[in-house]
N, C-alpha and C positions, 0 to 999 in steps of 0.2 A: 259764922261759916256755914255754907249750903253744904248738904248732903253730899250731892256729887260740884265734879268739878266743871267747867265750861264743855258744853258737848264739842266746840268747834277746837279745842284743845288736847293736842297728847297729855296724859294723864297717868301718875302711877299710883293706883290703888293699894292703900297698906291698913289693914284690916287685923286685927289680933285673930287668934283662931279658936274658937270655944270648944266647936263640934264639926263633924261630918257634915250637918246643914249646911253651914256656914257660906261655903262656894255656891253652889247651888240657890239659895236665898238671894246672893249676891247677882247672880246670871239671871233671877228672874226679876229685880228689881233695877236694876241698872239701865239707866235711858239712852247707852248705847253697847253696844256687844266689846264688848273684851278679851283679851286673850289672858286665862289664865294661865301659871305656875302648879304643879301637879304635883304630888308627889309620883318618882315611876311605879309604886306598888299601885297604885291606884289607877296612874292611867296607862298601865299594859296589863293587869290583870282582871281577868272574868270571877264574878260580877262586874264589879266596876267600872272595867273599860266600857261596855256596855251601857250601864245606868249614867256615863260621864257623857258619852258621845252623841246620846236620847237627848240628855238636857242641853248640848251645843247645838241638837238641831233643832230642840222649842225657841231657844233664846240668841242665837247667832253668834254665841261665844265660842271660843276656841278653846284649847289647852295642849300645854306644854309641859312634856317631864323634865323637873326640876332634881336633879341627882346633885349631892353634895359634893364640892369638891369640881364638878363640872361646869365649865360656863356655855356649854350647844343652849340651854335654854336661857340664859341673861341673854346672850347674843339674837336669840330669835324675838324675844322680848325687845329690844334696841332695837329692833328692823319693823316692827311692830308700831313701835314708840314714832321712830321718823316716819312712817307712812301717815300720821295723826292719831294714831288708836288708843286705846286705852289697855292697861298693864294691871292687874293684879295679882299681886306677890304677898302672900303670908310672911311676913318677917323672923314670925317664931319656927316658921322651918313646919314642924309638927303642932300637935293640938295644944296649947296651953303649957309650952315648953318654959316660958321665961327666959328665954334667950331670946338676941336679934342676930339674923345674920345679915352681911353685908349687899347681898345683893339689890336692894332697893337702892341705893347710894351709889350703888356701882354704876346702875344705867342711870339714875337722875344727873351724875356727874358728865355720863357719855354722850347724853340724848338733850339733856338742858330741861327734859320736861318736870313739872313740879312734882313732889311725892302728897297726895291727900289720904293724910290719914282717918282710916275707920274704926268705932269701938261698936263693938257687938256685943251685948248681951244674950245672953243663951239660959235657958232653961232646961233640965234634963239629969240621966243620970250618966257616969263615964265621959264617952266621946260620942253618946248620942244623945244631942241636946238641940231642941228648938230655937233657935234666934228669937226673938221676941222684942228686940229694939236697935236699930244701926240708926249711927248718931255719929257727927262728924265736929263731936265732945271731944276737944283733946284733955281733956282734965285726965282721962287714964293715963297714966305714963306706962308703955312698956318698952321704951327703949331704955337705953343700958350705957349709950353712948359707944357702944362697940366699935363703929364704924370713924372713919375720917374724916368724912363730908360733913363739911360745918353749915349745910343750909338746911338742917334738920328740923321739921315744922314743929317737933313733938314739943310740947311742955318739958320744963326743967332737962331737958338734954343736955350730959356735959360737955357736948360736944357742940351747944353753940356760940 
């Protein structure tokens, strides 16, 4: 499996989340701009909103606050997805949470586009940690099976 997915293809990027780099690394490495999923602490508050909206305009990415419980951002995500673009969505919600939530599934269901999952390694201490290798490895499992969508790319999902 290649790294990233067809550029001439809508695409949902699902990445595990080690660290604060993480997005960022992703926005500078990616061969086409994407709309990222945000958390809103991150993308309405200073610093951040600031150092987030610097790197959308190095790399042509976007982003979207992602509130729990809210779908304003799946739905902008989906309109995103049908124009051809690319989506990336943290599945663990937060940094290294071990949980998935369902919105990946949600739009791959609504939009038809494939989900390409990412494993990141990171090195670091807490939630500040360098990436140091993305690898489009599913041998990591971090899904859970949470969800309902049975076209789940992940290894050993019970859900396929």
């Amino acid at each position: 499996m290649s790294l990233w997915p067809r550029v001439d293809q809508p695409a949902i990027i699902t990445p595990n989340h080690q660290g604060y780099l993480d997005g960022p690394a992703l926005a500078f490495l990616t061969p086409k701009p994407m709309l990222f999923g945000v958390d809103p602490e991150f993308s309405t508050r200073e610093p951040w909103r600031k150092i987030l909206l610097a790197i959308g305009r190095l790399t042509d990415c976007r982003m979207v606050p992602m509130a729990p419980g809210s779908r304003r951002g799946l739905r902008e995500m989906l309109r995103y997805l049908q124009d051809g673009g690319w989506v990336c969505l943290f599945p663990e919600g937060g940094i290294a949470t071990g949980k998935e939530y369902p919105g990946a599934s949600w739009i791959a269901e609504r939009s038809g586009a494939p989900i390409h999952p990412l494993e990141i390694r990171a090195i670091g201490v807490g939630k500040v940690k360098l990436p140091y290798k993305i690898s489009g490895d599913l041998s990591r499992n971090f899904c859970n099976g949470s969800h309902a969508w049975n076209g789940c790319l992940r290894k050993r999902c019970v859900s396929r």
